[in-house]
C-alpha positions in Angstrom: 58.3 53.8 119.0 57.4 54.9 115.6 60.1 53.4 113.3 58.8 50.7 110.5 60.7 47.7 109.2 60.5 46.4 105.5 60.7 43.2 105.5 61.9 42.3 102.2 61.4 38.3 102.0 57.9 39.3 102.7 57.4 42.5 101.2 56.1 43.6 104.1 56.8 47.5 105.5 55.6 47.1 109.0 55.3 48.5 112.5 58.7 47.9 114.5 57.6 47.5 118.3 61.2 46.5 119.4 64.8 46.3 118.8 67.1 44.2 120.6 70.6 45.2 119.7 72.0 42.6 122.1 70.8 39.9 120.5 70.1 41.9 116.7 67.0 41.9 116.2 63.9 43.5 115.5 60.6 42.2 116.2 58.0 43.6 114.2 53.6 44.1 114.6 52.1 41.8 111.7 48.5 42.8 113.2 48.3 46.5 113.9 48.4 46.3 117.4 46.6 42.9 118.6 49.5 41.4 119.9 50.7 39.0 117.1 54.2 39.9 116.3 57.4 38.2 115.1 61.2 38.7 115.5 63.4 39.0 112.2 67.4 39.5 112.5 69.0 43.5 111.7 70.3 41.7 108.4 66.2 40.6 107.1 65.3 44.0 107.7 65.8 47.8 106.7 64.6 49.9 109.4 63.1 53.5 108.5 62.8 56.8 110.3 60.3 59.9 109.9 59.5 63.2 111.5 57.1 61.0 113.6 59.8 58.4 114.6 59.4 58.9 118.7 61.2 57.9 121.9 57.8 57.6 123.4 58.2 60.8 124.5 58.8 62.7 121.8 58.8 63.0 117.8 62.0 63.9 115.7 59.6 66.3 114.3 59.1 67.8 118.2 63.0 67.8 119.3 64.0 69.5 115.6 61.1 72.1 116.7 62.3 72.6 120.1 65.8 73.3 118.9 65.0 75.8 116.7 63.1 77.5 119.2 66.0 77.4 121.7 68.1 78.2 118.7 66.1 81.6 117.8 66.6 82.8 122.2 69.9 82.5 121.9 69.9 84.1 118.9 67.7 86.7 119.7 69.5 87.0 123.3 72.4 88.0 121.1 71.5 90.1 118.2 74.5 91.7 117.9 76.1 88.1 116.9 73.5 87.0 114.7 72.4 87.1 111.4 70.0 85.5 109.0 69.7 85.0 105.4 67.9 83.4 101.9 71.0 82.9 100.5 74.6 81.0 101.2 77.5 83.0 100.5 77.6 82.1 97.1 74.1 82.7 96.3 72.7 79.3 96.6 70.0 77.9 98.7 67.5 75.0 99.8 64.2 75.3 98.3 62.0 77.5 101.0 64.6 77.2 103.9 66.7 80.3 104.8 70.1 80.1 107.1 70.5 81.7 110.6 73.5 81.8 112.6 75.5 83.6 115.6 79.3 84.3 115.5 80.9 83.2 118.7 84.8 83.7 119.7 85.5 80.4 118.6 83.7 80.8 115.1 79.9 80.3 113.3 77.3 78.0 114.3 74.4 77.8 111.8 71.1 76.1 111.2 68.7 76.0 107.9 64.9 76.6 108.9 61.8 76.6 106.9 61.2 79.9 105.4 57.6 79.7 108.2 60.2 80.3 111.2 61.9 83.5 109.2 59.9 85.9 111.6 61.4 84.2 115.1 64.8 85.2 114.8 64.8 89.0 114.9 68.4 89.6 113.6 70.4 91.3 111.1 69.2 90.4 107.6 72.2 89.6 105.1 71.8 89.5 101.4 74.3 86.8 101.4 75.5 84.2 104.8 79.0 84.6 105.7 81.0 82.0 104.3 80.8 78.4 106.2 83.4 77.6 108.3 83.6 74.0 108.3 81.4 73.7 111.6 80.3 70.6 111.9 77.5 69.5 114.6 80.3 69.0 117.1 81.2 72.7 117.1 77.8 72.9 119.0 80.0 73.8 122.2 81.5 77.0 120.3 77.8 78.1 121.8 79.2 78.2 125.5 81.4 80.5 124.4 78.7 83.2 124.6 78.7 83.0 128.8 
């Protein structure tokens, strides 16, 4: 598990090697893996997350790669429905991240991907995205409306 705890009474940022939300806690590596660690309660630490934050089986940084993959077949399985662009609808747009989406029957479903990823979906190219929807990550099932 690759989440770290600051500690603030401490000022310690920290290896987390546990969490135990039964009991709220956290108990945290003081020696960088040689087995002395100590337990401090959710409300003595802030807990933080990166792109190498793991499971220990895979990164958030893997699973948001292995989405977009799966994300550019489908896409790419249904060109007809899907689109890309480097700009929202009203022109504006993250700083080298572009916008690809498919239009189902039951309405959009979109993702923003680093501009590096532009060349995997091989879809329409829009000057501007259609206008959002209000899709919101539980929509993801408008997808199983393609089969």
């Amino acid at each position: 598990m690759k989440i770290k705890a600051y500690v603030d009474r401490y000022k310690w940022n920290v290896p987390v090697t546990e969490i135990d939300f039964k009991n709220g806690e956290v108990e945290v590596d003081l020696t960088d893996g040689n087995g002395d660690t100590s337990n401090f309660g959710f409300d003595e630490v802030k807990l933080s997350v990166s792109g190498d934050t793991s499971d220990g089986y895979h990164t958030f940084d893997e699973l948001y790669y292995h989405r977009m993959l799966l994300f550019s077949i489908i896409c790419n399985t249904y060109v007809e429905r899907s689109w890309k662009s480097w700009k929202h609808h009203d022109g504006t747009m993250y700083d080298d991240y572009f916008i690809v989406g498919i239009t189902t029957d039951e309405g959009d479903y979109t993702y923003h991907y680093h501009k590096d990823y532009w060349d995997l979906f091989k879809v329409a190219d829009y000057d501007f995205a259609p206008e959002w929807d209000g899709h919101e990550p539980k929509d993801i099932t408008r997808l199983l409306s393609l089969v």
